[in-house]
N, C-alpha and C positions, 0 to 999 in steps of 0.2 A: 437451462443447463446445456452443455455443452456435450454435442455428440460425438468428439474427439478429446484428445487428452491435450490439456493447457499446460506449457512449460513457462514459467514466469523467472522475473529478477529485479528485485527492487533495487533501487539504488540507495545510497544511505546519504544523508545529509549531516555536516559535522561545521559548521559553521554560519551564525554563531553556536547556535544550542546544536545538541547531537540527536537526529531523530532517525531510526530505524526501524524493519518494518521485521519481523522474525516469524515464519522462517524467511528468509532475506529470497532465496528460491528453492524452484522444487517443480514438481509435475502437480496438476489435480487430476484425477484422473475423470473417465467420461460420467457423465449423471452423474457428477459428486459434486464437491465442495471442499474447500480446507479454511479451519480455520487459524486467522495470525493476531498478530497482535503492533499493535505500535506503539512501541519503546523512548520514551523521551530521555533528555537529560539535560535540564535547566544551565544555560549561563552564565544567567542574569534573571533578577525579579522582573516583570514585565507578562505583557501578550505577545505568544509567537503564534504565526502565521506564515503558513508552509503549507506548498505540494508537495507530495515525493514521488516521483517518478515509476513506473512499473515496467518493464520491458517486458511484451510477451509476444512470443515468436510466430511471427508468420503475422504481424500486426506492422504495418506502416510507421507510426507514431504509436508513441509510450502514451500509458494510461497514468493518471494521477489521483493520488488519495489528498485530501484538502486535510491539512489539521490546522486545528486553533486550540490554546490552551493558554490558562494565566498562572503562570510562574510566580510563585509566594514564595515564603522563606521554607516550607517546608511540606508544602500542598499545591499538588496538583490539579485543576481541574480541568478533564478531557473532555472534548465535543466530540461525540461517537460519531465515526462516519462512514457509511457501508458502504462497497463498490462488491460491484458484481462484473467479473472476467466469464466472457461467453465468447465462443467461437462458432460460425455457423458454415456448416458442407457448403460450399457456393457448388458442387459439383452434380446436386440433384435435385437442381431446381426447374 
């Protein structure tokens, strides 16, 4: 867990399929956690395969959540996938 407070901002993806990440951003505050959710919305029937990008501040490079999912006429089936945002004091070390 993170001994500071994590401001984050996902990016959203809209083509082809539309995937979002909600809440899209926000703060976690310190020794917590929040949890989101990842929003799809099919195209097309198929496998999609997708990162979506994280922005979190005071980070060099964006963080990525991996999704994969196959797209039926009417059924979803998600591959759950955890990321964990941690920030570490470099100041007391």
């Amino acid at each position: 867990m993170s001994i500071c407070p994590i401001n984050f901002n996902w990016k959203q993806i809209v083509d082809p399929h539309v995937i979002q990440v909600e809440p899209s951003y926000g703060e976690i505050a310190p020794k917590s956690y929040a949890l989101m959710e990842a929003l799809i919305t099919g195209a097309k029937p198929g496998k999609l395969v997708d990162d979506i990008p994280c922005y979190v501040e005071f980070a060099d490079e964006p963080i990525y959540l991996h999704v994969e999912a196959d797209i039926k006429v009417v059924i979803v089936i998600l591959f759950i996938t955890y990321i964990y945002l941690q920030l570490y004091n470099n100041y007391n070390k």
